[in-house]
VEXBAGU-92326 format. One record per atom (N, C-alpha, C): x, y, z; residue in one letter. Coordinates in Angstrom, 2 decimals. Atoms other than C-alpha are relative to their C-alpha. Layout:
residues N
- c1 | c2 | c3 | res
- X | Y | Z | A
...
END
This chain:
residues 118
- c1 | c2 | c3 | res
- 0.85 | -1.17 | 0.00 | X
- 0.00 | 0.00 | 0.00 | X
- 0.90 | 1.24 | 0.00 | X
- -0.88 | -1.21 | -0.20 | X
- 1.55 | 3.14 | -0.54 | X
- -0.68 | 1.44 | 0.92 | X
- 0.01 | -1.09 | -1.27 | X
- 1.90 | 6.17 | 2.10 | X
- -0.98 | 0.58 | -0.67 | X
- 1.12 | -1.20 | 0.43 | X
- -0.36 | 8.47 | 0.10 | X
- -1.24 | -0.88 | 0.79 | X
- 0.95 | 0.78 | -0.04 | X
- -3.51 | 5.62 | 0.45 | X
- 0.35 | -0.16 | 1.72 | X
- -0.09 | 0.24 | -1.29 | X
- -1.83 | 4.86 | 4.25 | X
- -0.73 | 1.58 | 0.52 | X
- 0.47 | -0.88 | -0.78 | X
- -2.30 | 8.67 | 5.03 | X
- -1.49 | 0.55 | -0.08 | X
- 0.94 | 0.18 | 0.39 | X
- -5.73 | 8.72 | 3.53 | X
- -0.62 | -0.63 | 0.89 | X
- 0.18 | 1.04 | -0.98 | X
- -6.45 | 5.97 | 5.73 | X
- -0.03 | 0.60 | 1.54 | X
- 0.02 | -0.60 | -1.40 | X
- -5.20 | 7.44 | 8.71 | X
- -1.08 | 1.20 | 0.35 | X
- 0.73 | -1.54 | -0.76 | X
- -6.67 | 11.01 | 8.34 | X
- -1.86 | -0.42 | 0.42 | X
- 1.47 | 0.44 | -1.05 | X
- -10.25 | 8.90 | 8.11 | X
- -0.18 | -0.38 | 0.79 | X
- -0.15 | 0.16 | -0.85 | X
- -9.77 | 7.08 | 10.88 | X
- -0.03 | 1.00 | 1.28 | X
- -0.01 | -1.14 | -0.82 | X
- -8.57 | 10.03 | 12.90 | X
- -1.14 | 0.92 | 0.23 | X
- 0.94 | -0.67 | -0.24 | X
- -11.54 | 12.10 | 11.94 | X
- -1.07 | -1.09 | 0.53 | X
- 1.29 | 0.38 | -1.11 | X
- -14.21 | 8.98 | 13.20 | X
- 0.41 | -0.59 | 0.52 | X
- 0.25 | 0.09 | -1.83 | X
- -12.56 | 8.98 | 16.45 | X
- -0.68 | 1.33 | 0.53 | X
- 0.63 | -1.24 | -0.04 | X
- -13.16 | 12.48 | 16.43 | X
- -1.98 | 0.60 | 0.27 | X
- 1.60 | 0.22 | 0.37 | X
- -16.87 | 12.06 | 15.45 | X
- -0.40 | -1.35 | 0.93 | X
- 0.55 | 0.60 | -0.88 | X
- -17.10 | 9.04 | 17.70 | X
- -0.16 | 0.73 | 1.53 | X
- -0.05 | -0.95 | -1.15 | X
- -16.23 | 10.98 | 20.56 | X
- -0.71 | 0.99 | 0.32 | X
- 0.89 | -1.40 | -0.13 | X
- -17.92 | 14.00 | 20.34 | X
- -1.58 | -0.95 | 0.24 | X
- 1.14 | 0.72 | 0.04 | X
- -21.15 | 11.04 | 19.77 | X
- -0.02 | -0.53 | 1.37 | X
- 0.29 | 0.46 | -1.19 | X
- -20.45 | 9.62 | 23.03 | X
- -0.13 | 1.21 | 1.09 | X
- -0.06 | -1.41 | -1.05 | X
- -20.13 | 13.26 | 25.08 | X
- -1.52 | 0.06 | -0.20 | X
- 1.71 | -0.16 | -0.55 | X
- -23.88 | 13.18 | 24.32 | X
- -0.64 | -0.69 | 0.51 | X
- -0.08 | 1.36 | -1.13 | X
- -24.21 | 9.88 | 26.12 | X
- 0.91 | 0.29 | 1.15 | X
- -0.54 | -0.11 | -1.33 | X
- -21.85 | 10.93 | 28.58 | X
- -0.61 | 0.46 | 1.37 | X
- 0.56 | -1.18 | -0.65 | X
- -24.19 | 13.41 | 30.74 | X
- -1.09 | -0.73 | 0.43 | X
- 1.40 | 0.69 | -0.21 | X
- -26.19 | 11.57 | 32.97 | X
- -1.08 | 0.49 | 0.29 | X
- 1.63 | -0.17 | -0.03 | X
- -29.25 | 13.69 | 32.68 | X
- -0.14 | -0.49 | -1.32 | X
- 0.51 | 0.48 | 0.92 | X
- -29.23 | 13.09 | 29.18 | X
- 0.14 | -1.17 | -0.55 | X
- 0.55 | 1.42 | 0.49 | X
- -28.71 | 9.45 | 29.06 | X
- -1.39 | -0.24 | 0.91 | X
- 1.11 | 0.50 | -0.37 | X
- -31.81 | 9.34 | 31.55 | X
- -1.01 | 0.55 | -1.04 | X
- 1.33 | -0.20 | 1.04 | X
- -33.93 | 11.38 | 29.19 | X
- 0.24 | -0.55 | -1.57 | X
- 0.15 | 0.47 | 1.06 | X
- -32.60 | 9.46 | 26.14 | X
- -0.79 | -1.57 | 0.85 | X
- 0.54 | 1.16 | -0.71 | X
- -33.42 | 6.18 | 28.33 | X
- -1.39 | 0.25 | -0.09 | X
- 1.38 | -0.17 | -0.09 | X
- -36.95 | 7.27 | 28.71 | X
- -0.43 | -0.18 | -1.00 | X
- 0.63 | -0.17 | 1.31 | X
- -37.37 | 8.37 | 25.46 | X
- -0.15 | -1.35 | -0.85 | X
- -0.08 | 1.23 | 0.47 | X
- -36.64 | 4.96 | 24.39 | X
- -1.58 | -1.18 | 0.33 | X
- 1.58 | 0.62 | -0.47 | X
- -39.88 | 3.40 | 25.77 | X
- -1.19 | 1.15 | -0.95 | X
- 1.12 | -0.07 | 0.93 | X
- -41.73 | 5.68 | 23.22 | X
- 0.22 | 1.66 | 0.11 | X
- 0.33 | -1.55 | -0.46 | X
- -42.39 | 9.64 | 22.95 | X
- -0.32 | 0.40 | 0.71 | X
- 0.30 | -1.15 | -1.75 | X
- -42.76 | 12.33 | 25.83 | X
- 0.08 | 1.23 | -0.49 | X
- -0.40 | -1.49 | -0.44 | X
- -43.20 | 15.63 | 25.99 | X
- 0.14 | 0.77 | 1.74 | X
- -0.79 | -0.45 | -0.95 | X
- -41.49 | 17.64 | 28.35 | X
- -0.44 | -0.46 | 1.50 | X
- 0.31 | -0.21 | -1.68 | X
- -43.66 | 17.53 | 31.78 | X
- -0.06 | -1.91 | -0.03 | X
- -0.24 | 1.80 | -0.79 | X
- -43.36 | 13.49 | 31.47 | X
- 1.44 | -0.63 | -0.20 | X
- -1.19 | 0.29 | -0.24 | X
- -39.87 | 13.58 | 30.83 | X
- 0.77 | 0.52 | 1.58 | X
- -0.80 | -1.08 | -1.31 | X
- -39.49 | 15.79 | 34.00 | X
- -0.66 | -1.44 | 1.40 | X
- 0.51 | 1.33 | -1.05 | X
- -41.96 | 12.76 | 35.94 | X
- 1.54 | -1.42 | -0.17 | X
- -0.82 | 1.23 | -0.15 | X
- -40.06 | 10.28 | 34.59 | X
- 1.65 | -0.23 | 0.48 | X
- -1.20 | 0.29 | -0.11 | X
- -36.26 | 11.15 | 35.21 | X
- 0.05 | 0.93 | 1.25 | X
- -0.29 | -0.76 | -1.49 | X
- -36.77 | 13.34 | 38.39 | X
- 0.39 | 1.49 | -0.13 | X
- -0.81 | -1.32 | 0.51 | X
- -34.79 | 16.33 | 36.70 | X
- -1.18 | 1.13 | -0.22 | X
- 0.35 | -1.32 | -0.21 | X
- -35.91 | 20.19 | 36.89 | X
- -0.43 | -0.45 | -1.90 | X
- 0.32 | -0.34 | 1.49 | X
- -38.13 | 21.33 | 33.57 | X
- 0.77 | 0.68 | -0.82 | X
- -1.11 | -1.15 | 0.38 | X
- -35.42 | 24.21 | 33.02 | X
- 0.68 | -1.56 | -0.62 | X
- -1.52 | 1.23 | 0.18 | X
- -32.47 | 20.72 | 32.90 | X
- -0.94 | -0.27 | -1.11 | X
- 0.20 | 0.72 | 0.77 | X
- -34.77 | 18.78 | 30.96 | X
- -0.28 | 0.81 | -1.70 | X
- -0.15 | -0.90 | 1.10 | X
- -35.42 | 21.45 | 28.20 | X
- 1.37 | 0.24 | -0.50 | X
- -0.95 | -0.25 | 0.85 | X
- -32.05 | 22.61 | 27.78 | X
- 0.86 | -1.12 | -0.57 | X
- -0.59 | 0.61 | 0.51 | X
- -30.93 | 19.25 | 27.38 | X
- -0.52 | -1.01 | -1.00 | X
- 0.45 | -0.03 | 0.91 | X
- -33.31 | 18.43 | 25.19 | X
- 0.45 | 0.79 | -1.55 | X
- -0.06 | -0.92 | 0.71 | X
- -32.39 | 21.33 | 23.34 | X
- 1.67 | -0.40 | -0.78 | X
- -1.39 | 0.94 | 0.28 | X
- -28.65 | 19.58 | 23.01 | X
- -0.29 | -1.32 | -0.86 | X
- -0.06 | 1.66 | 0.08 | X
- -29.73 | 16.16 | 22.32 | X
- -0.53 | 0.08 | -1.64 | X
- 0.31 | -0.25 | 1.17 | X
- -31.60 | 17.81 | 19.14 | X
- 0.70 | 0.64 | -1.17 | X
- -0.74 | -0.59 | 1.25 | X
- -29.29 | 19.80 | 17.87 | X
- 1.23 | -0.96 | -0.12 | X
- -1.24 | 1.04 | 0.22 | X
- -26.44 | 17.05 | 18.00 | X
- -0.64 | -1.71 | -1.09 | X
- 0.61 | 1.37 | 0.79 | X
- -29.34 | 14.41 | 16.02 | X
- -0.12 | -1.00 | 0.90 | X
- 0.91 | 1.28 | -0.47 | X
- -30.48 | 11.90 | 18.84 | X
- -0.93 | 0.14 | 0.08 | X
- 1.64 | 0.19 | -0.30 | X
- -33.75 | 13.39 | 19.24 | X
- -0.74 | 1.10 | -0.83 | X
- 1.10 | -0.77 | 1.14 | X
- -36.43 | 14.74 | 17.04 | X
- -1.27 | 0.38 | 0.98 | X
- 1.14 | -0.44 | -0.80 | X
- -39.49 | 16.21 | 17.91 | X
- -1.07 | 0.28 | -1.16 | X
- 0.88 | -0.15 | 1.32 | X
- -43.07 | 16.72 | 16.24 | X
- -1.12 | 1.18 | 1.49 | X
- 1.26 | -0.90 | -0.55 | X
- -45.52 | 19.47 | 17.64 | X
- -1.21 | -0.26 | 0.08 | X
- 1.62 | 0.59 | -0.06 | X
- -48.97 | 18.34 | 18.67 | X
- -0.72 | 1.31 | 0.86 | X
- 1.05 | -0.90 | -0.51 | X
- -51.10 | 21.05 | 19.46 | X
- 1.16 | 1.54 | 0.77 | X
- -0.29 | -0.80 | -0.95 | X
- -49.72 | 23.14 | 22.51 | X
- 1.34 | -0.57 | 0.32 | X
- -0.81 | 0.83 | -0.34 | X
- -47.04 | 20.66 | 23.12 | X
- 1.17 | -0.65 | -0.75 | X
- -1.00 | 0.98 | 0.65 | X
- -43.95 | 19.08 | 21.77 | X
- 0.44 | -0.86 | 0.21 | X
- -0.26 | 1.08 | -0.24 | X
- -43.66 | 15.68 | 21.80 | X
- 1.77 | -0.57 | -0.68 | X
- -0.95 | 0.29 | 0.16 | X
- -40.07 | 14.37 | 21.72 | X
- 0.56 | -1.60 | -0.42 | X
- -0.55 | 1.34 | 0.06 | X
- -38.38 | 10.78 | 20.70 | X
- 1.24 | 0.30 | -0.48 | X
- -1.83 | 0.39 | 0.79 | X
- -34.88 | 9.36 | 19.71 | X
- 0.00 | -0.02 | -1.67 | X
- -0.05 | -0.06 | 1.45 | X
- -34.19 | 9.98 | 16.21 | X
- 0.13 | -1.39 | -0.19 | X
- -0.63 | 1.20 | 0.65 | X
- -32.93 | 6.23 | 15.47 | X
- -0.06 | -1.19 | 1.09 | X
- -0.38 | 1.21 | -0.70 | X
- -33.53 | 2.72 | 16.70 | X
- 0.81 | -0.19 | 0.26 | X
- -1.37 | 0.29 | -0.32 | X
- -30.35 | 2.21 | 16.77 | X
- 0.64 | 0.64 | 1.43 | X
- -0.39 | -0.19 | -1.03 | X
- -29.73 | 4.36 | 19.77 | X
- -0.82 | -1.01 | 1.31 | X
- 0.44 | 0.81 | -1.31 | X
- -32.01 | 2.21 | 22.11 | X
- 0.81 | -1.34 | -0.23 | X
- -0.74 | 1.06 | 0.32 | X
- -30.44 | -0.70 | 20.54 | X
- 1.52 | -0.06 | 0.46 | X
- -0.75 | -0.19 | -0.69 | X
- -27.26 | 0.76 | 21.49 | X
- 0.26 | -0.08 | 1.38 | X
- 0.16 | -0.33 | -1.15 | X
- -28.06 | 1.83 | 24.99 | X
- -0.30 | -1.77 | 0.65 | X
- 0.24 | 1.34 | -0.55 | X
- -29.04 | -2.18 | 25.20 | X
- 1.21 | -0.75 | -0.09 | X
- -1.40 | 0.57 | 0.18 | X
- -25.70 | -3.18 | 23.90 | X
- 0.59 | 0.27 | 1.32 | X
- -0.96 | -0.70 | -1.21 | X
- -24.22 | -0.52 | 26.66 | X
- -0.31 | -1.22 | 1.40 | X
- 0.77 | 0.84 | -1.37 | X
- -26.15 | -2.87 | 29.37 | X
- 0.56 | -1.39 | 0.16 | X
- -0.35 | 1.08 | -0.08 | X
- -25.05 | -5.98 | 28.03 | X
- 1.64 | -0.30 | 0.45 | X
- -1.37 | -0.27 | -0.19 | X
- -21.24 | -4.55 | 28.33 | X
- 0.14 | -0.06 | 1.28 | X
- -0.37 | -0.14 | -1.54 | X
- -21.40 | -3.84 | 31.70 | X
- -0.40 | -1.16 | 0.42 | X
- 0.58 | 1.68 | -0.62 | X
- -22.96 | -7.47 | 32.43 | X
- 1.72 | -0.24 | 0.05 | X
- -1.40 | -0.07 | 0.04 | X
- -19.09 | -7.73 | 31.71 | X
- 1.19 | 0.35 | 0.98 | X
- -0.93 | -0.70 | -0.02 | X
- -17.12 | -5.16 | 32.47 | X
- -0.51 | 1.18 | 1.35 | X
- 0.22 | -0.97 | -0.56 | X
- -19.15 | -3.24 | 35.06 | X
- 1.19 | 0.03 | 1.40 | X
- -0.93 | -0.51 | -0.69 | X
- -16.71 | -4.32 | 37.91 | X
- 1.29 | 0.95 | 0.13 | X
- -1.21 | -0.74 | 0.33 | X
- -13.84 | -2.74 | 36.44 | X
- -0.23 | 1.71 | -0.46 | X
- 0.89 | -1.13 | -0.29 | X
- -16.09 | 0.15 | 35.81 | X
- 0.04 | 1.26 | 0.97 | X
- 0.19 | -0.66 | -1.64 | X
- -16.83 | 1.02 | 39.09 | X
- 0.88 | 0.24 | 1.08 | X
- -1.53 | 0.87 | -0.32 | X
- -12.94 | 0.20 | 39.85 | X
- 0.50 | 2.13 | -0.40 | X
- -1.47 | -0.73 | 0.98 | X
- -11.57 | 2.83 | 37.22 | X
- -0.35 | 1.63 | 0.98 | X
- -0.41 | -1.44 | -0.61 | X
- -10.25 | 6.25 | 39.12 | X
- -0.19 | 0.87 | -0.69 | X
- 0.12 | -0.92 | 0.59 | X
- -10.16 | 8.16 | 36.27 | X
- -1.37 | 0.47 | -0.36 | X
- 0.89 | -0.17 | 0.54 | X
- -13.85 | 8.57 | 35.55 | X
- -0.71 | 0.47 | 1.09 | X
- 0.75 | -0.42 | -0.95 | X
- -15.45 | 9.36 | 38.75 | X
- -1.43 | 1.05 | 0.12 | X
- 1.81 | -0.83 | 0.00 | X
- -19.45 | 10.84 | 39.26 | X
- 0.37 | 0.79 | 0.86 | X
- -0.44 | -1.20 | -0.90 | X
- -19.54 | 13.90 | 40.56 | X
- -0.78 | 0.27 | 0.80 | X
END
């Protein structure tokens, strides 16, 4: 293979870690994996995302307001109200993968220093 095609190679690579990363910082934030979690059991608008994950209406809006502009969650307007869901099966499908990982790996998890809940 020649270097041109290797660095080709590399620079894509490099950019989707880049793009993976930035994809998991919106999974990182545990209000908004609880209100993607929710959302996953079907559409909500706001005052049953605020029942269901405990979080302030202010939190749950603005991170709503994140979760849409980064493409996990869409929204459709019904009347007075905006009803919210996950853009893509694939994220609950994910979020089930994440579950099955930690069936794994959660001891070492809950182990690692560097990651700590605040």
């Amino acid at each position: 293979m020649s270097n041109d095609m290797m660095q080709i190679i590399a620079d894509h690579k490099a950019g989707n870690i880049e793009q993976r990363a930035k994809l998991f910082r919106g999974f990182a934030d545990p209000s908004r994996l609880a209100i993607l979690c929710a959302l996953c059991e079907g559409p909500m608008v706001v005052h049953e995302l605020v029942e269901r994950t405990g979080l302030s209406q202010p939190n749950v809006s603005n991170h709503l307001r994140c979760l849409q502009e980064c493409g996990l969650v869409n929204s459709d307007r019904e009347g007075r109200f905006i009803r919210y869901r996950i853009s893509s099966s694939r994220i609950a499908t994910l979020l089930s993968d994440v579950d099955a990982l930690l069936d794994v790996v959660a001891e070492g998890v809950e182990a690692c220093e560097n990651y700590r809940g605040r």
